[in-house]
Backbone as a printed PyTorch tensor [residue, N CA C, xyz], in Angstrom:
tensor([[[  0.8120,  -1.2020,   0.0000],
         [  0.0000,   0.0000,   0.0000],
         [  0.8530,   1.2630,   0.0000]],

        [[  1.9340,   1.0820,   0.0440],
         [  3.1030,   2.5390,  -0.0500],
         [  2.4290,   2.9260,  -1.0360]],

        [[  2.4650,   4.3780,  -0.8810],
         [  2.1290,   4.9860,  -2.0760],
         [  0.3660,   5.6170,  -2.3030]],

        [[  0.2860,   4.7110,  -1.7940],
         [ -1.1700,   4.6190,  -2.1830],
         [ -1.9890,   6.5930,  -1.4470]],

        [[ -2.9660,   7.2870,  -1.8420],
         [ -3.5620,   7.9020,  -1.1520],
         [ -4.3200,   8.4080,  -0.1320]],

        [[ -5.1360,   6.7730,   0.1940],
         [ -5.8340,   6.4960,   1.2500],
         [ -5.2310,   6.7020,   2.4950]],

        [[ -5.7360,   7.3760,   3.7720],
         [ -5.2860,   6.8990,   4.5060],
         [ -3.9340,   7.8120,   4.9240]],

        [[ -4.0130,   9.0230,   4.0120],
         [ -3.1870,   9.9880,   4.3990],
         [ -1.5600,  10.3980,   3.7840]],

        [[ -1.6190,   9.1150,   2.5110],
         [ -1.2190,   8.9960,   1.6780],
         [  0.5320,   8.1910,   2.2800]],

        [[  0.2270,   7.3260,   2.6410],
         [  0.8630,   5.9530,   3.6240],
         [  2.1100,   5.6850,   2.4730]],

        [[  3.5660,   5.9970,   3.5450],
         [  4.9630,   5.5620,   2.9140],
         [  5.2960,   4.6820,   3.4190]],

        [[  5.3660,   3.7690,   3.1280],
         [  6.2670,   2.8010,   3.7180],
         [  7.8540,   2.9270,   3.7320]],

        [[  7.9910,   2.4650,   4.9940],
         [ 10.0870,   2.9160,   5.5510],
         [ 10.1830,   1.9930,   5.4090]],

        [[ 11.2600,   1.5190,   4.4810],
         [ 11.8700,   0.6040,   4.4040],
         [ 13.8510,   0.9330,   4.9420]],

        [[ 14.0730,  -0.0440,   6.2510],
         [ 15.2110,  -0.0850,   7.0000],
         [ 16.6300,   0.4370,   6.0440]],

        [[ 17.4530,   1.3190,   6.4350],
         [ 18.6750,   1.8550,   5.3120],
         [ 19.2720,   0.6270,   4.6390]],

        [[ 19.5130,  -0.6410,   5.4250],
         [ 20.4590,  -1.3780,   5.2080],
         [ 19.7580,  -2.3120,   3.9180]],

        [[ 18.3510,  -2.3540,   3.6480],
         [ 17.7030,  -2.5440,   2.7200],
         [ 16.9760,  -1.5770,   1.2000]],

        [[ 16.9930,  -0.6050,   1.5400],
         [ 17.1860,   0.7150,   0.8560],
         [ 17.3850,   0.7100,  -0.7450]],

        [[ 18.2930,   0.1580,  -1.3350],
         [ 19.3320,   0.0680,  -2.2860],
         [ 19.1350,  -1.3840,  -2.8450]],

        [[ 18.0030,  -1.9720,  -3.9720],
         [ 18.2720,  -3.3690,  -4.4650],
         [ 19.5410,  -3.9800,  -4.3120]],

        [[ 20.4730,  -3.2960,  -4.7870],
         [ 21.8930,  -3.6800,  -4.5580],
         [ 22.4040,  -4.5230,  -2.9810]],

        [[ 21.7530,  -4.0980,  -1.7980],
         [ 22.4770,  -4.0220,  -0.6650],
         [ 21.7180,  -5.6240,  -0.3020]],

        [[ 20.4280,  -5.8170,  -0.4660],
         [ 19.9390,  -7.7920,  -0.1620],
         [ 18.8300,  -7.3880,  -1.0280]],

        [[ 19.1390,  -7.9180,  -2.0700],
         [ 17.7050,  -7.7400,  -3.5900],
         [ 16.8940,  -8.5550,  -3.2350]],

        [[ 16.7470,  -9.9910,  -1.9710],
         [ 15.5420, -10.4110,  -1.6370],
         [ 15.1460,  -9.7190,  -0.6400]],

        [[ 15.3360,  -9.3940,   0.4430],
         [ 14.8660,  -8.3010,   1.6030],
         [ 14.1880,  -7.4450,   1.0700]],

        [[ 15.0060,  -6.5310,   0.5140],
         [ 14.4830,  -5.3270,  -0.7380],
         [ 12.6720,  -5.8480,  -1.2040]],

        [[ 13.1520,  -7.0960,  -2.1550],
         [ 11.7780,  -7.4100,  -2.2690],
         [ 10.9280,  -7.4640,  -1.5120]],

        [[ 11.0130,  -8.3340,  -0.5020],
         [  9.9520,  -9.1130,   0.3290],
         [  9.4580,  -7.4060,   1.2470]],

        [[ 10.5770,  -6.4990,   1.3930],
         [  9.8180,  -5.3530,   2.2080],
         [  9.2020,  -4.5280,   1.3130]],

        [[  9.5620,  -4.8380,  -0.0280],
         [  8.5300,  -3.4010,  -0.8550],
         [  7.4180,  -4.4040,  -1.3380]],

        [[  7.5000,  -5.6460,  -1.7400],
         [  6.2810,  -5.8390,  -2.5960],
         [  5.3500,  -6.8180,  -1.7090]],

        [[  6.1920,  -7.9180,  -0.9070],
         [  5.4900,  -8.8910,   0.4270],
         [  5.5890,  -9.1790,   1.5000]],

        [[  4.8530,  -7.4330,   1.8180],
         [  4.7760,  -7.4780,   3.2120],
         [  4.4130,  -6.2970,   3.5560]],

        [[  3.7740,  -5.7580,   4.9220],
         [  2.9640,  -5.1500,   5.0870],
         [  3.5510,  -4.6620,   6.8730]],

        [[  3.5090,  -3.4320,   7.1320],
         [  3.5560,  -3.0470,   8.2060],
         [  2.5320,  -2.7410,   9.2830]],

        [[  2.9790,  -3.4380,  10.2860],
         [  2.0000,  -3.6820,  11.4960],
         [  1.5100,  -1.8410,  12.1680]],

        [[  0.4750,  -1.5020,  12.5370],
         [ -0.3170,  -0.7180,  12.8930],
         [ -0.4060,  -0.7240,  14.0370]],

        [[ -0.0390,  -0.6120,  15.5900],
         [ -0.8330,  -0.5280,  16.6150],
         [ -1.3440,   0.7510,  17.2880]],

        [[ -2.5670,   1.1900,  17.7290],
         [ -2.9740,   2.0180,  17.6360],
         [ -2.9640,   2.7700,  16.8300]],

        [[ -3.3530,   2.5310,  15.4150],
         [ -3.5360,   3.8490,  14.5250],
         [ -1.7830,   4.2340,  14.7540]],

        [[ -0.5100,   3.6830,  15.2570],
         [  0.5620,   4.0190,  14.7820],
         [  1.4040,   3.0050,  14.0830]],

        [[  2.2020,   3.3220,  13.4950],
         [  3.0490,   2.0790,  12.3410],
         [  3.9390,   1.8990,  13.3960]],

        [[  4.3380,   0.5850,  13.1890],
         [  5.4380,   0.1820,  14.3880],
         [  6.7350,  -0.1910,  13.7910]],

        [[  7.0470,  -0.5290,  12.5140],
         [  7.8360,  -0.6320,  12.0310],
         [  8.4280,  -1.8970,  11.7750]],

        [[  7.2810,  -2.8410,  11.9430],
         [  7.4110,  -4.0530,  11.8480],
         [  6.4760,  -4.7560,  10.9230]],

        [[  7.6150,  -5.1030,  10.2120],
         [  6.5460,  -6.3760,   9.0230],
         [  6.6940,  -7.2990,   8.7670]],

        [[  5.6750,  -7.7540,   8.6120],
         [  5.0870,  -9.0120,   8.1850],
         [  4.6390,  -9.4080,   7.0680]],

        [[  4.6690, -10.6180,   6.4680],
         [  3.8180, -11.3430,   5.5480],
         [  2.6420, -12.1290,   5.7230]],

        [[  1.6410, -11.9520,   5.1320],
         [  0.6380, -12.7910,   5.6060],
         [  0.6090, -13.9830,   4.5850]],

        [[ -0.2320, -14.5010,   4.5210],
         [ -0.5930, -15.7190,   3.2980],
         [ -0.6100, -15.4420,   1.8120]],

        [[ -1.2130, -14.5570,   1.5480],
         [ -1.5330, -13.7880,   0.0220],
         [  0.1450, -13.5580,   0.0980]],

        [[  0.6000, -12.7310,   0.6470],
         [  2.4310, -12.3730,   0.5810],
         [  3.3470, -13.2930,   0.1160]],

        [[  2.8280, -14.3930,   1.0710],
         [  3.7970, -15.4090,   0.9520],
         [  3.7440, -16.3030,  -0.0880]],

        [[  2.5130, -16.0520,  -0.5380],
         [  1.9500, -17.0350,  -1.9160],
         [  2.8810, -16.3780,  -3.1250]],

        [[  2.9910, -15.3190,  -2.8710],
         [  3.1790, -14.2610,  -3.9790],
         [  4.9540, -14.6020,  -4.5870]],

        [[  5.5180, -14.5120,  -2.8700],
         [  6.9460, -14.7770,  -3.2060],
         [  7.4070, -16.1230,  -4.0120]],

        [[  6.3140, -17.5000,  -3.2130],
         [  6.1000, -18.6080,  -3.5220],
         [  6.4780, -18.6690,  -5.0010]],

        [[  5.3470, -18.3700,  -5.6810],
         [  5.3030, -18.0340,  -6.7420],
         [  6.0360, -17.9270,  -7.8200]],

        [[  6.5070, -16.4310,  -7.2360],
         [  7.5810, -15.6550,  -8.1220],
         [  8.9030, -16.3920,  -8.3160]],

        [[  9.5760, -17.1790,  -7.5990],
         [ 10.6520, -17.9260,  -6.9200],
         [ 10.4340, -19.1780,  -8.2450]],

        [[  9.4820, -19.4560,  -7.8940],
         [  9.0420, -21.2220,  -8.9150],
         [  9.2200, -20.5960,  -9.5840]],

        [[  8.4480, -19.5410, -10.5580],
         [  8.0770, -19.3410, -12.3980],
         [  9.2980, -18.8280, -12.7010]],

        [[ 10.1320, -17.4580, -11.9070],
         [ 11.5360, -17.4000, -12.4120],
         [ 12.8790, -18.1460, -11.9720]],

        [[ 12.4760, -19.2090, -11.2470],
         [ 13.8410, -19.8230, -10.6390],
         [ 14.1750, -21.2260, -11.0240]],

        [[ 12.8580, -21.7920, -10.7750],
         [ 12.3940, -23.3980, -11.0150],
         [ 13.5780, -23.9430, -12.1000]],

        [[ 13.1960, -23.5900, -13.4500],
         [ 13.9770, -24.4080, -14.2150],
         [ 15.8620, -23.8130, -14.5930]],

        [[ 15.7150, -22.5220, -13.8020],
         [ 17.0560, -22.0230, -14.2650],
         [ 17.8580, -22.9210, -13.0100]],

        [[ 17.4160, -23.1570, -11.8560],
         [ 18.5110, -23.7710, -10.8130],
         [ 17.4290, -25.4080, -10.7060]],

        [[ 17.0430, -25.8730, -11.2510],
         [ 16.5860, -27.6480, -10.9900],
         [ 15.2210, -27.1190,  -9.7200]],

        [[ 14.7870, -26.3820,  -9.3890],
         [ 13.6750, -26.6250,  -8.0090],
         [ 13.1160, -27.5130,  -8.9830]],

        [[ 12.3320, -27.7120,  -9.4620],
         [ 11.6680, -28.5300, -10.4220],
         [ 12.0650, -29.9560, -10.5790]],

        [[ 13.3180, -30.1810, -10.4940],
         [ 14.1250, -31.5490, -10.3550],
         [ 14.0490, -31.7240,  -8.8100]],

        [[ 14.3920, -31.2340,  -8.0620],
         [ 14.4480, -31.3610,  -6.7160],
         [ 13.8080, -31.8700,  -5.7850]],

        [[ 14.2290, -32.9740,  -5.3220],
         [ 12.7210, -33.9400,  -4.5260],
         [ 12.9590, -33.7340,  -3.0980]],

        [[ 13.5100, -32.4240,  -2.6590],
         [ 13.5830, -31.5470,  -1.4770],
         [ 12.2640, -30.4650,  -1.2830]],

        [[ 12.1800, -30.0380,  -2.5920],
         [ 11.2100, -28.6410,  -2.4630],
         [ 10.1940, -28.8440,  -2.0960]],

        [[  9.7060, -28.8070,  -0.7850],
         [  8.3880, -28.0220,  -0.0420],
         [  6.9900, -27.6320,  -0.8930]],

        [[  5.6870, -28.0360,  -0.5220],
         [  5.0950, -27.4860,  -1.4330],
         [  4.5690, -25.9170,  -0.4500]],

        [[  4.0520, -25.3380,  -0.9880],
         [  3.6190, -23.9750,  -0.4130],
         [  2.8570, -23.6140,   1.0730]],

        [[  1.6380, -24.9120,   1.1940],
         [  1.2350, -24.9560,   2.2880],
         [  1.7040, -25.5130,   3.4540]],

        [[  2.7300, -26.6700,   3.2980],
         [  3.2550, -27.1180,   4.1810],
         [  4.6210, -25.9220,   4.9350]],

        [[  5.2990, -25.3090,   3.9200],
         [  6.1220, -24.2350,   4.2020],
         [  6.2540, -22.9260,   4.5440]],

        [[  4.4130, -22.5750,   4.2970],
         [  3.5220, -21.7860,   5.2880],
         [  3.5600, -22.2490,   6.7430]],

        [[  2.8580, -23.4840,   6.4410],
         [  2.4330, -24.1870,   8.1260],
         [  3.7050, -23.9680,   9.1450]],

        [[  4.8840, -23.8420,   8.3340],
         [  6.4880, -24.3180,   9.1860],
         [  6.6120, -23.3010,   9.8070]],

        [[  6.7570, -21.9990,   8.8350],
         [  6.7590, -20.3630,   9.3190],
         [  6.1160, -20.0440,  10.3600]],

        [[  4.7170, -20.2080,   9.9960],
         [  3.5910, -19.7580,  10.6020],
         [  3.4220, -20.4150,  11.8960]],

        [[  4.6240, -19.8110,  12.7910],
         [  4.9480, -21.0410,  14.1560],
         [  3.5560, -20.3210,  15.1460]],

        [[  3.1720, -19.1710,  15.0130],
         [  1.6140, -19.0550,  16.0590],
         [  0.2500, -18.9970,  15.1500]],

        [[  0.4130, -19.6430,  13.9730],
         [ -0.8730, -20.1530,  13.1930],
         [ -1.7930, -18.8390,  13.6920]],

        [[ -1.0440, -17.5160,  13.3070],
         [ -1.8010, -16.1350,  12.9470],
         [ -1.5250, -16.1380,  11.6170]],

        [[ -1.2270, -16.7350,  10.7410],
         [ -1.1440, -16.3320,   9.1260],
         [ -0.6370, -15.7350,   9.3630]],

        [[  0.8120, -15.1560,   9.3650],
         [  1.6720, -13.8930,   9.3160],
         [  2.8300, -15.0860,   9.4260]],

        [[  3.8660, -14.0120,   8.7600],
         [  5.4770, -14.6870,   9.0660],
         [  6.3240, -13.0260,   8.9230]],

        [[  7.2300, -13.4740,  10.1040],
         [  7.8720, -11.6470,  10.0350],
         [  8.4810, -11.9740,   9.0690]],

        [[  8.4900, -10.2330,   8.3740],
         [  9.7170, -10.2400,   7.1030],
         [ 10.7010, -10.7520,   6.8860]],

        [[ 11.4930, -10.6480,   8.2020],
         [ 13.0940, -10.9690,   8.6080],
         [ 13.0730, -12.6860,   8.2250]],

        [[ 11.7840, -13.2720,   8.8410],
         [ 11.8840, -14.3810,   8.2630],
         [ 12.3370, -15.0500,   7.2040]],

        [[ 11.6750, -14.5700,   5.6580],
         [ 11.0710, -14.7470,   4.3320],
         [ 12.2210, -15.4190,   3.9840]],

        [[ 13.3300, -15.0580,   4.1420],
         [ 14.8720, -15.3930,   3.3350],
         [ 14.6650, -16.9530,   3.6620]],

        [[ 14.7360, -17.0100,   4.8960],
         [ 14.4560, -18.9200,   5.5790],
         [ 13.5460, -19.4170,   5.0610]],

        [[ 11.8150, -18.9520,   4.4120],
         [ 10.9490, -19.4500,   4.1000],
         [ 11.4670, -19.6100,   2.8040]],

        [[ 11.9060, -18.8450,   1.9030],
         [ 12.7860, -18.9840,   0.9360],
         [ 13.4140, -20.6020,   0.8290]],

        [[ 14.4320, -20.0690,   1.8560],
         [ 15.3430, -21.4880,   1.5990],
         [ 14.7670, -22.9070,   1.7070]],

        [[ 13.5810, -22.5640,   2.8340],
         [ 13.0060, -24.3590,   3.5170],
         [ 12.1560, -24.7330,   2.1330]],

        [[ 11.2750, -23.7500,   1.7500],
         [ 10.2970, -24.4160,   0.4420],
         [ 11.2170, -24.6700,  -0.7560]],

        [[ 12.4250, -24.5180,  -1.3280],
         [ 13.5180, -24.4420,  -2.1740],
         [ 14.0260, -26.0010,  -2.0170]],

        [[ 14.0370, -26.4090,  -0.5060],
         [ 15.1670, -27.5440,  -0.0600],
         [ 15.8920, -27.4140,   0.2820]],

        [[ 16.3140, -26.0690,   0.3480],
         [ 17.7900, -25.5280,   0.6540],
         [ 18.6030, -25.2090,  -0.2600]],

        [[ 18.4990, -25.1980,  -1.2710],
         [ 19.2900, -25.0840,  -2.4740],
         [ 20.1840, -24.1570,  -2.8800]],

        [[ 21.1690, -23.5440,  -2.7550],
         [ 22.5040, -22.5540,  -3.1630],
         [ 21.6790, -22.0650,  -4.5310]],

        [[ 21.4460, -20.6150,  -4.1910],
         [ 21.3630, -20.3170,  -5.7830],
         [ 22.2420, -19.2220,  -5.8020]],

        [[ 23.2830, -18.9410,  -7.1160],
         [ 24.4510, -18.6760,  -7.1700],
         [ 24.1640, -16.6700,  -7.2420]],

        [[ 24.8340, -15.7460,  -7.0880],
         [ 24.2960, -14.4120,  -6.8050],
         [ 25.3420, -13.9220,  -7.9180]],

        [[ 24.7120, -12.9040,  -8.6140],
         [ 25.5880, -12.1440,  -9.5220],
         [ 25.6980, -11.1550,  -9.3870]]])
């Protein structure tokens, strides 16, 4: 919702050390496009999360551009989506903190090294 008007026209802060695609291009992601900052009292706390729709999203994105360039697809390690939800989702609130995502990453993958350029 960064960006958006509603609501007083809501920025999302994203942490310096993430800032810069360059500095962790998955962090980067997962805080601008999946994931969402927690609210208490009508104030932002500066903490985010992914919920289910989020995590589907990364899910996703990971398989259709990754799958056949590094074997996930060959891989009789890779996690299917709901079970690697269920793992995250250690207080079964549908949410997984951001900081998480990199690990949810790796567990639905198998673990798999994918090489960084």
């Amino acid at each position: 919702m960064s960006g958006a008007d509603a609501g007083g026209g809501y920025e999302k802060v994203v942490p310096d050390r993430f800032m810069e695609e360059r500095d962790d291009r998955l962090m980067h992601s997962i805080l601008t496009k999946y994931s969402h900052e927690v609210k208490v009292d009508g104030q932002l706390t500066g903490h985010n999360f992914s919920n289910k729709e989020d995590a589907r999203g990364v899910y996703e994105e990971v398989m259709r551009t990754h799958s056949g360039k590094w074997g996930y697809n060959q891989n009789p390690n890779v996690i299917g989506f709901e079970d690697a939800f269920n793992h995250f989702d250690v207080n079964g609130d549908g949410l997984i903190e951001a900081e998480r995502m990199p690990g949810f990453f790796r567990y639905f993958t198998g673990n798999m090294q994918i090489p960084l350029h």
